[in-house]
C-alpha positions in Angstrom: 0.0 0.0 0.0 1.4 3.6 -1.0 1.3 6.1 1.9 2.8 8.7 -0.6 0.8 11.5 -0.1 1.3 15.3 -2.0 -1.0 18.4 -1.1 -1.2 20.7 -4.6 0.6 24.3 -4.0 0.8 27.4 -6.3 4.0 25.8 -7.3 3.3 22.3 -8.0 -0.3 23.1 -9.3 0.3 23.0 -13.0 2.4 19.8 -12.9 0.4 17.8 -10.9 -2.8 15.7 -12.1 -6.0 16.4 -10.4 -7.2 13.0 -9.2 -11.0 13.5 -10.0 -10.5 13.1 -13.8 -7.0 11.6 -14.9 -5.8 12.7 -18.1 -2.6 12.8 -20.5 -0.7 16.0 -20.8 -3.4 16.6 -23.5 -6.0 20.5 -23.2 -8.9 19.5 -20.9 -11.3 22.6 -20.7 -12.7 21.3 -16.9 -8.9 20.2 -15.5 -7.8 24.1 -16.7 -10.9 25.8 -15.4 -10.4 24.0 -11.7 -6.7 24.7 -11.7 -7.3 28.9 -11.9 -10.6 28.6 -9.4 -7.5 26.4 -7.1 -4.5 28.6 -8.2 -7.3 31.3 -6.8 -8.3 29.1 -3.6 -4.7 27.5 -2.5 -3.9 31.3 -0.6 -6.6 30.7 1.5 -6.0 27.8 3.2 -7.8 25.8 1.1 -6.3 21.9 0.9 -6.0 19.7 -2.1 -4.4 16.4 -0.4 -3.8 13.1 -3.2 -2.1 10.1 -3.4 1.0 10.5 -5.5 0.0 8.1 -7.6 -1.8 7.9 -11.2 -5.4 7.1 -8.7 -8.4 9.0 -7.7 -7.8 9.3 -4.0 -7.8 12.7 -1.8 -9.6 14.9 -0.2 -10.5 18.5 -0.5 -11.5 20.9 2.1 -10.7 24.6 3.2 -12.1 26.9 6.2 -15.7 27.3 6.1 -15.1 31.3 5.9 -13.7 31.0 2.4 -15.5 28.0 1.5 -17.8 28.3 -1.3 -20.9 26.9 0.1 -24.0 29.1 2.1 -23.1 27.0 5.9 -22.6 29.7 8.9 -19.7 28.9 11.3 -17.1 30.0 13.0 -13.0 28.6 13.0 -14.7 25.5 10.8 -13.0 23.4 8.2 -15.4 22.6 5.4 -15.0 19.6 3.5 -15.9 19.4 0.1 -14.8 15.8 -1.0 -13.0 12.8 -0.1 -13.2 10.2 -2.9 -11.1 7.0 -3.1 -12.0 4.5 -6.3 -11.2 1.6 -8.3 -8.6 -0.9 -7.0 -7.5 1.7 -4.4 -11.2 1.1 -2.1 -11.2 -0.4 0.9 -7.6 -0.3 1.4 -7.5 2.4 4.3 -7.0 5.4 1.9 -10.2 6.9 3.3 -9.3 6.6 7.1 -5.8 7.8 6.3 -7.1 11.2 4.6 -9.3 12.1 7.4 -7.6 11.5 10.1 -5.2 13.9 8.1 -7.9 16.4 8.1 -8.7 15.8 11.8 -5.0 15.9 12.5 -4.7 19.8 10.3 -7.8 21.3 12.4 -6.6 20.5 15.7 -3.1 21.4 15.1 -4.3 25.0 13.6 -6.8 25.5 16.5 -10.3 24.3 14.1 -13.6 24.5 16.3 -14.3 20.9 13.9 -14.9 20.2 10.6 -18.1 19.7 8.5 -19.2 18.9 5.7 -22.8 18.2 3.2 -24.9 14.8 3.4 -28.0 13.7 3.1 -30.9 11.5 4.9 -30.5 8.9 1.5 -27.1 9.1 0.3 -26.5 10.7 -2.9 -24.1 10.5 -5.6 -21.7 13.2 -5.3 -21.6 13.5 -1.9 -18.9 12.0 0.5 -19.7 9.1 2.0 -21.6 10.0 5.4 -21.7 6.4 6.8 -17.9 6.5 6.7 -17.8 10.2 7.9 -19.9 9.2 11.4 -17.4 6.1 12.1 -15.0 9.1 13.1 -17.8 11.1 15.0 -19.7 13.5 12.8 -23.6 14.3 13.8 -26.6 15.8 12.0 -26.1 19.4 13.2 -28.9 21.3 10.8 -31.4 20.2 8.1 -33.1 21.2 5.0 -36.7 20.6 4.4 -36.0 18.1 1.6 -33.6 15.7 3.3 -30.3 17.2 3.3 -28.4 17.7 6.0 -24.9 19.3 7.6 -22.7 17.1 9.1 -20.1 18.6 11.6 -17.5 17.2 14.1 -17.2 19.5 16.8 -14.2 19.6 18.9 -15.3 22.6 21.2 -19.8 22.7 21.5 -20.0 25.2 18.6 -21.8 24.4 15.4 -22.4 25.5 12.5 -25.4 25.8 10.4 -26.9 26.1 6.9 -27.8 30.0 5.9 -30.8 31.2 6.3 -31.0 31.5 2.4 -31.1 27.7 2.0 -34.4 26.7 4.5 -36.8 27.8 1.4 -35.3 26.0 -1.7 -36.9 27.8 -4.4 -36.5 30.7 -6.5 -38.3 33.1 -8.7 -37.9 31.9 -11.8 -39.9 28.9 -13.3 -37.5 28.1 -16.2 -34.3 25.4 -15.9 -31.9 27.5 -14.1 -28.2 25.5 -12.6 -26.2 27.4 -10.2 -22.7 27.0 -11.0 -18.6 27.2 -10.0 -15.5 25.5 -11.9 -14.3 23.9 -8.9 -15.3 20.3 -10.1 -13.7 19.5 -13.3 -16.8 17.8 -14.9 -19.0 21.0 -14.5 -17.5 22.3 -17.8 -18.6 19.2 -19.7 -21.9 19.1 -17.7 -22.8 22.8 -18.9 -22.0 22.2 -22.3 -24.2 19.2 -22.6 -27.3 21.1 -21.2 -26.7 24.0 -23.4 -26.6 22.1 -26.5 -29.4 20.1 -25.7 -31.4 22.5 -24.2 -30.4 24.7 -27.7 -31.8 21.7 -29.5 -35.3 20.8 -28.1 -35.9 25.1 -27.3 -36.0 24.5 -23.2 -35.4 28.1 -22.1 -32.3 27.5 -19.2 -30.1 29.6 -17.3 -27.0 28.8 -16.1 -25.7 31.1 -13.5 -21.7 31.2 -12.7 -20.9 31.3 -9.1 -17.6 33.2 -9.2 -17.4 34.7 -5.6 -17.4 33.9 -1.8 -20.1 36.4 -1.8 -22.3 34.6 -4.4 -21.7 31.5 -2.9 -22.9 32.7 0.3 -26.1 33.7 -0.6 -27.5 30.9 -2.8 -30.8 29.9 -2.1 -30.0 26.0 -1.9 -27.7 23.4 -0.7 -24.4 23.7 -2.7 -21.0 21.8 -3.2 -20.8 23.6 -6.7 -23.5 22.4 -8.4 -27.1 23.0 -8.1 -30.9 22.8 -10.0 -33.8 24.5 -10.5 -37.0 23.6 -12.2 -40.7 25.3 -12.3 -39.0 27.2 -9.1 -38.4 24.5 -7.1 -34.9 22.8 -5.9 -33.7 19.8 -7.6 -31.0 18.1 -7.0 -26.8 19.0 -6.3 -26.1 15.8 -8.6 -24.5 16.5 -11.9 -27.0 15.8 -14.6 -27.1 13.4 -17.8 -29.2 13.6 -20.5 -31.7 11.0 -18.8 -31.9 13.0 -15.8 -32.5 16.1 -17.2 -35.5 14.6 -19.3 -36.8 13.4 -16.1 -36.4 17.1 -14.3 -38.3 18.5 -17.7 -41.2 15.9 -17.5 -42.1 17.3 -14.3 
């Protein structure tokens, strides 16, 4: 088992593959749009830890006050993923990149760590089975299942925005909340344009390109979020299936 580790830096950023999609040395439109929002992120604290090895296995999490999702708290590390696949599962990969994470709070002083999951598990969210082996707790919930988990290490807690309790917005058309932090958003947008361009389904896809934005959304967010009819859909990337699905409704 490799216990190689690397955590990305403004210096090693460009060389270094970003475990979430592996490619060659080849132009990859999502891999370049989530090394600026990083080159843009790594200043603040913000932690990008993988296996030095050609494998999808890290974790990704920064303080909640520059983290890019609408959760209140104070002296918080958020975490956004931890993802471990293929041949490398089950091996102790997981355990080893948390207990990093656990190991970074308390060292710099963190009140605990949190992070997004859900009553049902969902794709695209970190596994919160795993995440509650190591102590995490339901701290605050949305009305349609969601729910913050945090591992407090002092009796604080932190809590969604107020913003999120409603999940819906004004608008009745498809409408996707958006940042490039994940490398397959870019893809993802481009299929829903050019399907929504080809069957005439009025959309709009809105960029979430600061703190401030990010704050303030009126939904559960890890980077990725939908709208349809005014109503909150899901945080789950979409294919072409599942959008048909959200447009039936």
């Amino acid at each position: 088992m490799c216990t190689d580790f690397v955590n990305l830096t403004t210096e090693n950023l460009v060389n270094e593959h970003l475990c979430c999609i592996i490619r060659s040395k080849k132009p990859h439109q999502g891999i370049d749009a989530k090394r600026q929002w990083l080159s843009e992120r790594l200043n603040e604290g913000h932690v990008f830890r993988k296996l030095n090895a050609r494998a999808t296995v890290f974790i990704e999490y920064a303080p909640l006050e520059t983290a890019w999702v609408p959760i209140i708290g104070d002296n918080y590390y958020y975490v956004y993923c931890l993802w471990v696949s293929g041949s490398h599962k089950g091996k102790g990969y997981g355990k080893l990149l948390m207990e990093y994470c656990l190991a970074d709070a308390k060292e710099k002083g963190k009140s605990g760590i949190c992070m997004l999951g859900a009553k049902k598990q969902k794709s695209w969210l970190s596994d919160q089975s795993f995440a509650k082996k190591f102590g995490f707790e339901v701290v605050d919930t949305t009305n349609n299942g969601y729910e913050l988990l945090a591992l407090s290490f002092d009796g604080t807690m932190p809590k969604f925005a107020q913003n999120v309790k409603n999940q819906e917005i004004e608008s009745k058309k498809l409408t996707i909340y958006y940042d490039m932090q994940c490398p397959y958003v870019y893809q993802n947008i481009e299929m829903i344009k050019q399907y929504c361009e080809m069957k005439d389904v009025p959309v709009s896809l809105i960029q979430v390109d600061t703190l401030q934005k990010a704050k303030e959304l009126p939904c559960v967010f890890n980077n990725w979020c939908v709208f349809y009819k005014g109503n909150f859909e899901t945080v789950n990337l979409l294919d072409i299936a599942y959008l048909k699905r959200i447009l039936k409704k």
